[in-house]
N, C-alpha and C positions, 0 to 999 in steps of 0.2 A: 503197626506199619501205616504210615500216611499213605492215604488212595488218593490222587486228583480226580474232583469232581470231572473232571470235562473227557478222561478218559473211563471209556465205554468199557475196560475189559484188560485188567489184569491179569497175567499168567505166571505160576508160581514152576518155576523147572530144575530140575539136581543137574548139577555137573557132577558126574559121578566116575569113578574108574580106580586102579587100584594104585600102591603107593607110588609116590615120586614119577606119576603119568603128566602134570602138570595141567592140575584144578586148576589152585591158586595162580601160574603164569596165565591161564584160558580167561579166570575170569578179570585178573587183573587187567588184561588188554581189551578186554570189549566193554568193560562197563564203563557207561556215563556218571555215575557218583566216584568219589574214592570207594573204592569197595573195605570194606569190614575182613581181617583177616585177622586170621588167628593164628599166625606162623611162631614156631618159638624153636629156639634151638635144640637140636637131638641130644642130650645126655648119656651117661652111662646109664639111667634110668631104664634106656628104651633096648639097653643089649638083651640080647636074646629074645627079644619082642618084636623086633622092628630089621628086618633082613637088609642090609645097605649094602651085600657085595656085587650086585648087580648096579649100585648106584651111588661107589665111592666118596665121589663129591659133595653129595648133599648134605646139606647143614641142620635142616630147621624142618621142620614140618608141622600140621594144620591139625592143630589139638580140640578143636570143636568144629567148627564153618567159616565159610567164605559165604560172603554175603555183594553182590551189587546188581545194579540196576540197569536195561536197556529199553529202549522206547523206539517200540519198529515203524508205530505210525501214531498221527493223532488219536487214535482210538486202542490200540496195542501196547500194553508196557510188559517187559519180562522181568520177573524178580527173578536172581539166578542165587539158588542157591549149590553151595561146593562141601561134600562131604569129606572126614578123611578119609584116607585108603587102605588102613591098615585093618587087620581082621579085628584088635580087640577095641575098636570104636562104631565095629556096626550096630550095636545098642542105639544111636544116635541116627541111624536111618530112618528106624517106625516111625519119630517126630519128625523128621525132615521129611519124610516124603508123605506125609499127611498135607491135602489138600495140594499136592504138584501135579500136575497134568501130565508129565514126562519128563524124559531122562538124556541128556546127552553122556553115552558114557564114549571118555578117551581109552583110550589103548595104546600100548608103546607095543610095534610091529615085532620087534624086539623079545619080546616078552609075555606074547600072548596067555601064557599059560595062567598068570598073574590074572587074568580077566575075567576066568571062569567064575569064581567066587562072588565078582561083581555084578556078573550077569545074573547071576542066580537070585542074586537080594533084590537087584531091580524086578524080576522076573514073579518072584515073592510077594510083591507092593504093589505088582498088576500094572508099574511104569510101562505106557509105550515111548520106545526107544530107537534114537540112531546112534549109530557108530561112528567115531570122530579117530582116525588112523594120523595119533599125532607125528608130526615130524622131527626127530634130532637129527643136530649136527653127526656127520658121521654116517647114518645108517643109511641104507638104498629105501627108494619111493616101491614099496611092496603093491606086487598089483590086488587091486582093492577084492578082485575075484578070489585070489588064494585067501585075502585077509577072512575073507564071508565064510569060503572051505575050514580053514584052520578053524574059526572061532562055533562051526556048526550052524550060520546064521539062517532063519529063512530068507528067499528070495524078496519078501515085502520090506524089508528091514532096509531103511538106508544107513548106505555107509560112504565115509568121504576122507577124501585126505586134510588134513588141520595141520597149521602151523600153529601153535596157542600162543607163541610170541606176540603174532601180526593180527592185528585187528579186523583187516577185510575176512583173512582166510579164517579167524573165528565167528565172524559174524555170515559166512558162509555158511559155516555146519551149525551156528544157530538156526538159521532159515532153514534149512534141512528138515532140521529136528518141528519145525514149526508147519512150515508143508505136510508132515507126516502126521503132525498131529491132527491137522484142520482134515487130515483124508479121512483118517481112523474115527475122531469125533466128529464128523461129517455136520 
C-alpha cells in the first residue's frame, strides 16, 4: 500500500455488517479513489448458503473486499476496508482486521437480528466500534434509542443514522466512528 510521505497518520478501518446492509454502496460513495470491489453475481452456487428472501432483488455480492480511500485532513487518511457478510467468509475477518483501529458496522433497522453475528466477530477482534443505522427506501427512520435497546448496545457506543448512498451522510458516520475512536485511544 502506498503511504504519502507528507501524511502524519494513516488509519486502517472495516466497514463491516451483515449481508446485503450496503458495504459496497457505503464505501462506493465516500471514497476518493475508485474503490477496489469485488462484486460478482449470486449464482445457484450460493443457494442454500446465502439467504436472499429478505432481499429479493439483489444480484451480486462482495466475494472477498472492498477497498478505498478517504483523507479527512492534511495529516488523516482512512483506508476503508469492506468485508463480506455472509457467515461462510468470516475466515477473511482475522486478516482484515489485523492492524484496523475500528469498525463501522451498518445495520439494516429492518433486520437487526442479522447483526448479532457481526457484532460478535467485531467484538472477538477487540474492534472499537459505531453503529451506522443504514437507510432504505421504504422503511421508517427507527429511533436510534430503540435501535441501542434492540441490538443490547452500551450507552458509550455510538450510533447514527446513514444513508450509504449520500456521501455527506456517510462521511458523518465516518466522523462518528473517528471521534470515538480518538476518545477511546485517547
Amino acid at each position: 500500500m502506498y503511504l504519502d510521505p507528507a501524511v502524519s497518520r494513516s488509519v486502517k478501518v472495516l466497514v463491516v455488517g451483515h449481508f446485503a446492509v450496503g458495504k459496497t454502496t457505503f464505501i462506493g460513495s465516500i471514497s476518493e479513489i475508485e474503490p477496489l470491489q469485488t462484486e460478482e453475481e449470486i449464482t445457484e452456487a450460493s443457494e442454500g448458503l446465502d439467504d436472499l428472501s429478505e432481499t429479493p432483488d439483489k444480484t451480486t455480492t462482495t466475494v472477498a473486499m472492498d477497498f478505498g480511500r478517504l483523507t479527512l485532513s492534511d495529516t488523516l487518511v482512512l483506508y476503508l476496508f469492506g468485508t463480506p457478510g455472509q457467515e461462510r467468509f468470516k475466515e477473511m475477518w482475522q486478516g482484515l482486521s489485523r492492524g484496523a483501529l475500528g469498525a463501522l458496522v451498518l445495520v439494516d433497522p429492518e433486520r437487526l437480528h442479522e447483526s448479532f453475528p457481526i457484532l460478535d466477530l467485531v467484538e472477538q477482534f477487540g474492534l472499537a466500534y459505531a453503529i451506522g443505522v443504514n437507510r432504505f427506501d421504504g422503511t421508517p427512520d427507527y429511533p436510534l434509542d430503540e435501535v441501542r435497546e434492540a441490538l443490547n448496545l452500551s450507552e458509550d457506543t455510538p450510533i447514527v443514522h446513514c444513508d450509504v448512498r449520500d456521501e455527506n451522510s456517510s462521511a458523518e458516520s465516518l466522523i462518528t466512528l473517528v471521534k470515538h475512536l480518538m476518545s477511546t485511544l485517547g
